[in-house]
C-alpha positions as YAML, in Angstrom:
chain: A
units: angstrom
residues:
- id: 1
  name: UNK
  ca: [9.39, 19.89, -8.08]
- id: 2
  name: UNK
  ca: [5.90, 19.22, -9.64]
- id: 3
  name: UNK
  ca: [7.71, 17.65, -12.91]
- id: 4
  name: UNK
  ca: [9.12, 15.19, -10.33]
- id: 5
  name: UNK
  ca: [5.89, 14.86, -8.83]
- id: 6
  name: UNK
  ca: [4.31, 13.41, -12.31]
- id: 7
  name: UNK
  ca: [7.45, 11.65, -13.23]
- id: 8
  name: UNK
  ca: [6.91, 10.04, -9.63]
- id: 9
  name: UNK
  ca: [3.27, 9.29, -10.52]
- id: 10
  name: UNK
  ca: [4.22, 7.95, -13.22]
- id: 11
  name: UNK
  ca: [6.44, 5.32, -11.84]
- id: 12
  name: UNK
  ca: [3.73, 4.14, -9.36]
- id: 13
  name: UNK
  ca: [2.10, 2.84, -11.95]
- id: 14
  name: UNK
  ca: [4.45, 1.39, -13.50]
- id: 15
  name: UNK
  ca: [5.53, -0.70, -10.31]
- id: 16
  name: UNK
  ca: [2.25, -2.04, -9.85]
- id: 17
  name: UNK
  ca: [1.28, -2.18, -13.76]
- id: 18
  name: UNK
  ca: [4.17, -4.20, -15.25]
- id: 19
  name: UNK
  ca: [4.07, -3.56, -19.30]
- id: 20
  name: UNK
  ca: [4.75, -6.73, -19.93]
- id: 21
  name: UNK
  ca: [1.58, -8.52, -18.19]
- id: 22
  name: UNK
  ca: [-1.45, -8.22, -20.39]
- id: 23
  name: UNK
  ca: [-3.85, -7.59, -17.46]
- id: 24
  name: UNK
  ca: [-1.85, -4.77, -16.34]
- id: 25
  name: UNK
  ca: [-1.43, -3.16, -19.27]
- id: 26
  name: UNK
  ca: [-5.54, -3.26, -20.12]
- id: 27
  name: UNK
  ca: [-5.59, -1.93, -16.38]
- id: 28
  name: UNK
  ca: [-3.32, 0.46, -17.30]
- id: 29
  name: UNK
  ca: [-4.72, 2.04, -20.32]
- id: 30
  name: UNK
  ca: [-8.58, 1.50, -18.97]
- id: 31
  name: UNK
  ca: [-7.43, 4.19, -15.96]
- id: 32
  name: UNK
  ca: [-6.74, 6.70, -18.95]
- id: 33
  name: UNK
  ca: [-9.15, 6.45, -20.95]
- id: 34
  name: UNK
  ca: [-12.06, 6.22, -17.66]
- id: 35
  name: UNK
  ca: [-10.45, 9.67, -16.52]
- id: 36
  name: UNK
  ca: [-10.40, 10.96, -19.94]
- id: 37
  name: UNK
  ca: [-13.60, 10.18, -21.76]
- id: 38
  name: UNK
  ca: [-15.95, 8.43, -18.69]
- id: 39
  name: UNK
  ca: [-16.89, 4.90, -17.96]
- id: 40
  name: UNK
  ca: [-19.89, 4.58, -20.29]
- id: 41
  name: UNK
  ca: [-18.16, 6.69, -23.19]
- id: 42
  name: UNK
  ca: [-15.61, 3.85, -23.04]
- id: 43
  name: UNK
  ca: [-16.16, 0.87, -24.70]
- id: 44
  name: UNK
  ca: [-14.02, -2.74, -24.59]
- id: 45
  name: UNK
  ca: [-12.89, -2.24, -28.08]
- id: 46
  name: UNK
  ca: [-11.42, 1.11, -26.72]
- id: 47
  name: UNK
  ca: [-9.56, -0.73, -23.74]
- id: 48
  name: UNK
  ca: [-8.04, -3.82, -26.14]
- id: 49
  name: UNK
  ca: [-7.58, -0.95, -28.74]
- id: 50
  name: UNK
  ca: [-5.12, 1.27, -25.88]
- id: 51
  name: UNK
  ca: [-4.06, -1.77, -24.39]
- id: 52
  name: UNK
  ca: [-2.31, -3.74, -27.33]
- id: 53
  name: UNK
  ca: [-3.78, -6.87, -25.36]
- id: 54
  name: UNK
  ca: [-5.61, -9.52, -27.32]
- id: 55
  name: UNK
  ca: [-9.04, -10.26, -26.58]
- id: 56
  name: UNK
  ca: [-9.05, -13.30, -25.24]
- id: 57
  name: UNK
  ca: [-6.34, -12.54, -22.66]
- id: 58
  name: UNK
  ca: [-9.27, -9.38, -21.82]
- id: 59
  name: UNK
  ca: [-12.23, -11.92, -21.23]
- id: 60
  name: UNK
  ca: [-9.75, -14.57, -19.64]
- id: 61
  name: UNK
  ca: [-8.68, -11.92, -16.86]
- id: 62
  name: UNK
  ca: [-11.79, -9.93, -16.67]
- id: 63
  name: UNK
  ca: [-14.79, -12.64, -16.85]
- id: 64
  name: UNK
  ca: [-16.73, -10.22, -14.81]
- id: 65
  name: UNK
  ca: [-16.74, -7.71, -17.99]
- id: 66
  name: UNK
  ca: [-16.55, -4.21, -17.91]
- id: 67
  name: UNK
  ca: [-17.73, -4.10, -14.38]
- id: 68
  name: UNK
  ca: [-14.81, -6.11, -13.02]
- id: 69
  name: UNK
  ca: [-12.48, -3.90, -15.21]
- id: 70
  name: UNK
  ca: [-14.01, -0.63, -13.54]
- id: 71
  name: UNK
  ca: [-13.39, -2.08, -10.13]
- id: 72
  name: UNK
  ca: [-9.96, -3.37, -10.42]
- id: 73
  name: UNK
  ca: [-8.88, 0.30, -12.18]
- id: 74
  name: UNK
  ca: [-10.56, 1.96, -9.36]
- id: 75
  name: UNK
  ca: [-8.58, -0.28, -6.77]
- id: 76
  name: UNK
  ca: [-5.05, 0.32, -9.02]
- id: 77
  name: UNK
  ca: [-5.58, 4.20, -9.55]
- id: 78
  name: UNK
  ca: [-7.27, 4.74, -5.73]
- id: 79
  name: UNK
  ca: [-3.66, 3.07, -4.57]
- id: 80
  name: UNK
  ca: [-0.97, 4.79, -6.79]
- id: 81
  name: UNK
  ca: [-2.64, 7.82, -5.67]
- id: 82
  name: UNK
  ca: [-2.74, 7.37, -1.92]
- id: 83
  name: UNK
  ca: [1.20, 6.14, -2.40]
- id: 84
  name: UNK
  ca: [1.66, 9.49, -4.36]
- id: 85
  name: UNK
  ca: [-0.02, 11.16, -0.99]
- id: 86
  name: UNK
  ca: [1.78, 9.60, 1.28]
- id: 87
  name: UNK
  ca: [5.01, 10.57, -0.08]
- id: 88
  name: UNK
  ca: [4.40, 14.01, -0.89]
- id: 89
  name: UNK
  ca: [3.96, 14.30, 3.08]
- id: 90
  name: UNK
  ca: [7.28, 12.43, 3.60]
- id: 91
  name: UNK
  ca: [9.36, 14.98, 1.46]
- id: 92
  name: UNK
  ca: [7.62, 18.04, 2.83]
- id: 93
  name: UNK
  ca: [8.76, 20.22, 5.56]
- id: 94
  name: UNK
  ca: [5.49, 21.59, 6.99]
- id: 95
  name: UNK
  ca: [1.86, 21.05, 6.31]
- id: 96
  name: UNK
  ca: [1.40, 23.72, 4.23]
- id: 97
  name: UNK
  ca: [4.18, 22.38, 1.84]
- id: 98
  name: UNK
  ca: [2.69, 19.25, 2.06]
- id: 99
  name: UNK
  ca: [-0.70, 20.50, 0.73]
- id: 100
  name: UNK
  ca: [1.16, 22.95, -1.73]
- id: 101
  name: UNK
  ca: [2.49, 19.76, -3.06]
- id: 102
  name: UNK
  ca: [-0.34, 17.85, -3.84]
- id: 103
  name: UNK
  ca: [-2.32, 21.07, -5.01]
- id: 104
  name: UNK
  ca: [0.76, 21.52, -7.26]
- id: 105
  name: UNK
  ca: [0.91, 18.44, -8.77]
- id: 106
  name: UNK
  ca: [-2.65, 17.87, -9.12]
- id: 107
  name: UNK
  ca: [-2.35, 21.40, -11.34]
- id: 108
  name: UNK
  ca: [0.64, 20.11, -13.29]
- id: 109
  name: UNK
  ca: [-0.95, 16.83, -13.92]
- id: 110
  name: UNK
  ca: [-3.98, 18.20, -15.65]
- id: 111
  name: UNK
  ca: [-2.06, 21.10, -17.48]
- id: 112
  name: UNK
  ca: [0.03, 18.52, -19.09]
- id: 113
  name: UNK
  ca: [-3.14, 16.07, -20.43]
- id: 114
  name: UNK
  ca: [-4.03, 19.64, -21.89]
- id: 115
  name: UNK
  ca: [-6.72, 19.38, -19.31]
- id: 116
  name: UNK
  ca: [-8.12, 16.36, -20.78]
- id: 117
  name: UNK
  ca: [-7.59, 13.89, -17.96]
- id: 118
  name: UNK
  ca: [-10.07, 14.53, -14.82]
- id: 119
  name: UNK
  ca: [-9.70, 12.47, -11.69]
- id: 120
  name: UNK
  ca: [-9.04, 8.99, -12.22]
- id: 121
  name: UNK
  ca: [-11.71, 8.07, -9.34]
- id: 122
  name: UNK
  ca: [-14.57, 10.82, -9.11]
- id: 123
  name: UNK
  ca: [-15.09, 10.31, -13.04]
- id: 124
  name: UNK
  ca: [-16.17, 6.77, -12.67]
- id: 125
  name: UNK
  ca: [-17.58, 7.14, -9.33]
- id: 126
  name: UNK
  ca: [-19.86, 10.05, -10.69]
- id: 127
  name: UNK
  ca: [-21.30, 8.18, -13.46]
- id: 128
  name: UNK
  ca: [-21.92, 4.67, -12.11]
- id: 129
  name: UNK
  ca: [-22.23, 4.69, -8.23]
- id: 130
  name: UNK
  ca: [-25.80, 4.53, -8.49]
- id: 131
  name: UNK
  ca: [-26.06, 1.86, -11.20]
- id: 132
  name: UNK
  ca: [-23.52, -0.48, -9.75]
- id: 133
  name: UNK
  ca: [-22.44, -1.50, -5.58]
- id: 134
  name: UNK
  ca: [-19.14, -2.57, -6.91]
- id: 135
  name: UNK
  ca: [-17.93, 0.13, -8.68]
- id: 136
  name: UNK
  ca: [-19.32, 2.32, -5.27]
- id: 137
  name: UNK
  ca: [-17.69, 0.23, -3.13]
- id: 138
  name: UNK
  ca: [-14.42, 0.30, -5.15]
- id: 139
  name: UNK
  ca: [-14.72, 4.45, -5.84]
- id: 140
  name: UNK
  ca: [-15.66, 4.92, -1.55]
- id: 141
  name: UNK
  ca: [-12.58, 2.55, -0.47]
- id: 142
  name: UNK
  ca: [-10.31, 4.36, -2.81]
- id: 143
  name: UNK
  ca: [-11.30, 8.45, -1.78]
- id: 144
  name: UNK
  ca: [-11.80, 7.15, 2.02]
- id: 145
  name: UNK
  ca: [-7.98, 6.02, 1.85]
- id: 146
  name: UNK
  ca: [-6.58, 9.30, 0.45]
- id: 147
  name: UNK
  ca: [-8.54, 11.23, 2.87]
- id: 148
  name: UNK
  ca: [-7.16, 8.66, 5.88]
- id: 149
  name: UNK
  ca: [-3.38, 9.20, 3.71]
- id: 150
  name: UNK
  ca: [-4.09, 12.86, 3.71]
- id: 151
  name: UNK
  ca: [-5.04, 12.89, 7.44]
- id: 152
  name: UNK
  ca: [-1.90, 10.77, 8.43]
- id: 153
  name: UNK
  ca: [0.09, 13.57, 6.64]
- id: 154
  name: UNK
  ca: [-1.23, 16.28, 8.64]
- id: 155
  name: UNK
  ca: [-0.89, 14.45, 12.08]
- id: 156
  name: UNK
  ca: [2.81, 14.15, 11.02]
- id: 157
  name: UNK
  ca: [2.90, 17.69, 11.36]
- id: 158
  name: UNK
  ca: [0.76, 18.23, 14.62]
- id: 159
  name: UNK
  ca: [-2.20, 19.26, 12.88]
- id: 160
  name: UNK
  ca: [-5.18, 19.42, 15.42]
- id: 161
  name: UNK
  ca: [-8.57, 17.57, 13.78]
- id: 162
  name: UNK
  ca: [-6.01, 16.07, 11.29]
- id: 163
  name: UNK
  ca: [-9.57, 14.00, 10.38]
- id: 164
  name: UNK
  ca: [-11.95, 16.85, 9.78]
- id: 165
  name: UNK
  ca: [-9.14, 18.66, 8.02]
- id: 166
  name: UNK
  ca: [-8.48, 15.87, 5.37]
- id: 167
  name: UNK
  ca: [-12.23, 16.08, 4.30]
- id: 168
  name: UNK
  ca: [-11.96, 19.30, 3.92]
- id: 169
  name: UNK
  ca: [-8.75, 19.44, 1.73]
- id: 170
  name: UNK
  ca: [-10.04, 16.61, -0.03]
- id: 171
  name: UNK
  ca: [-13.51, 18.29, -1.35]
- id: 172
  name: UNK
  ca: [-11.76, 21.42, -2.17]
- id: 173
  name: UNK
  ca: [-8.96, 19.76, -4.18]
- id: 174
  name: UNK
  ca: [-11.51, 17.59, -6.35]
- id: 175
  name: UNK
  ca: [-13.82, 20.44, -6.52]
- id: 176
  name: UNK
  ca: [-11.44, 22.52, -7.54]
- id: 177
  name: UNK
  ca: [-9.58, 19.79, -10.09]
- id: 178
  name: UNK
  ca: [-13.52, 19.52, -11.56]
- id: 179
  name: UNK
  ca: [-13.67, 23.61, -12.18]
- id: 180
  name: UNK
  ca: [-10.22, 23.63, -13.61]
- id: 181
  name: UNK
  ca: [-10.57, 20.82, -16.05]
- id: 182
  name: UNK
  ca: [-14.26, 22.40, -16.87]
- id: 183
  name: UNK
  ca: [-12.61, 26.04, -17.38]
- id: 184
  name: UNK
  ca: [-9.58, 24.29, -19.44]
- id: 185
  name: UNK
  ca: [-7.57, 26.82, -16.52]
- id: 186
  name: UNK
  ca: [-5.51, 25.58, -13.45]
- id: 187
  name: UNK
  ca: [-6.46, 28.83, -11.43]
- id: 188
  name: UNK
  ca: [-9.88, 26.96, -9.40]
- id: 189
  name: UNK
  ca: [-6.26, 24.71, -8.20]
- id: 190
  name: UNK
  ca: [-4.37, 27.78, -7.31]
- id: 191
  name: UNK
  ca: [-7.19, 29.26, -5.40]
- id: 192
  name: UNK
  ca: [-7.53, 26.20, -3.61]
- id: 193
  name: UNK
  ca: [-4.14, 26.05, -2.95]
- id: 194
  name: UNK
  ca: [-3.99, 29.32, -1.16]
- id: 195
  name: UNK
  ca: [-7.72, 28.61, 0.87]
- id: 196
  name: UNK
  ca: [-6.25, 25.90, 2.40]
- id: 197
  name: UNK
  ca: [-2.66, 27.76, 3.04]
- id: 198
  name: UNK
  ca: [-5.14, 30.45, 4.67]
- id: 199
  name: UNK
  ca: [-7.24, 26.94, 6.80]
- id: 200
  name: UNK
  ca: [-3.56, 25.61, 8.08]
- id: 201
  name: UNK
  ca: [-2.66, 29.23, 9.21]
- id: 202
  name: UNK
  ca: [-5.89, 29.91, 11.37]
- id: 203
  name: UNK
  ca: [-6.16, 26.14, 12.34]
- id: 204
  name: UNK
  ca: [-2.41, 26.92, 13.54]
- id: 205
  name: UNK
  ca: [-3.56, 30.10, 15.48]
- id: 206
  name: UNK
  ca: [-6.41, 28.83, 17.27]
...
C-alpha cells in the first residue's frame, strides 16, 4: 500500500507537471533539488542543469528569478501534496488508517530518496521566510491547506476538534519527517505514527 502511495505521488506531479512543457519540467526538477539540497544551496545552473530546459525558456517563464521559481514550486509541491492528503482519507476506512497512511507514506517516501529528500515545503520555508514575503506567503498557503485537507479528513470520520487535531498531526509528522531524515532512520515516523494512533483513541474515548 505505501508503494502505491509514492507511485500515486508520483503521478500528481506528473498531471500537473507535463514533461513536455519546459516550465514544468524546471518546476519539476527545482521541487527536488529545493527538498534535497535547500533553496540557497541551489543555484539556476543546477535547475537548467536537472531540468534539460534551455535558458532562455528559464528567464522567459521565470522573469522574477529565483524568487518566482521558489514560489511557483512551493504552490506546485504545497498542491500535489494536499491532493495526495485528500485521497489517502478517501481510501481509508477509519481515521486512524487514514493517519497510518500518510505516516506510512511519508516513511516510504524518504526511505526510498535514501533519506535524502526532506519536505518539499518546510525546507524552503525554513531557510527563506524571513528574507523573502513571497516565498512566506507561498510556504504558509501551502502547510495551512494540508492542515485544512488533513482536518477535512478527520471530520469525514466524526473526529471531534477535527481543527485542533490537524495541527497537531501536522507538527508531529514534519517534526518527526525532520528527525528521521536527520537520523538517516524512519523510526521518529513510526513513533509518530503510533502517538497519534494513541491521540485518535483517547480523543475517541472522551
Amino acid at each position: 500500500m505505501v508503494k502505491a502511495d509514492i507511485l500515486i505521488n508520483k503521478l500528481i506531479f506528473l498531471r500537473m507537471a507535463k514533461a513536455t512543457d519546459s516550465k514544468e519540467k524546471t518546476l519539476t526538477a527545482a521541487i527536488q533539488l529545493f527538498r534535497r539540497q535547500g533553496f540557497h544551496g541551489t543555484a539556476l545552473r543546477d535547475i537548467l542543469a536537472a531540468g534539460g530546459a534551455p535558458r532562455g525558456s528559464l528567464y522567459f517563464h521565470f522573469p522574477g528569478g529565483k524568487e518566482q521559481i521558489g514560489e511557483a514550486t512551493l504552490r506546485l509541491a504545497g498542491d500535489a501534496a494536499r491532493a495526495r492528503i485528500a485521497l489517502a482519507a478517501e481510501v481509508a476506512s477509519s481515521a486512524e488508517l487514514f493517519l497510518r497512511r500518510i505516516a506510512g507514506a511519508m516513511a516510504a517516501e524518504l526511505e526510498s530518496s535514501g533519506f535524502n529528500d526532506g519536505c518539499p515545503i518546510a525546507t524552503t520555508a525554513l531557510e527563506t521566510s524571513a528574507q523573502s514575503k513571497t516565498l512566506a506567503a507561498a510556504a504558509c498557503e501551502a502547510l495551512q491547506g494540508w492542515e485544512r485537507e488533513i482536518a477535512h479528513g478527520l471530520k469525514r470520520f466524526g473526529i471531534a476538534d477535527a481543527e485542533g487535531m490537524a495541527t497537531t498531526v501536522l507538527s508531529q509528522l514534519e517534526g518527526a519527517l525532520l528527525l528521521a531524515r536527520t537520523y538517516h532512520d524512519p523510526k521518529p515516523l513510526q513513533r509518530a505514527e503510533q502517538v497519534l494512533a494513541l491521540l485518535l483513541r483517547a480523543h475517541a474515548s472522551t
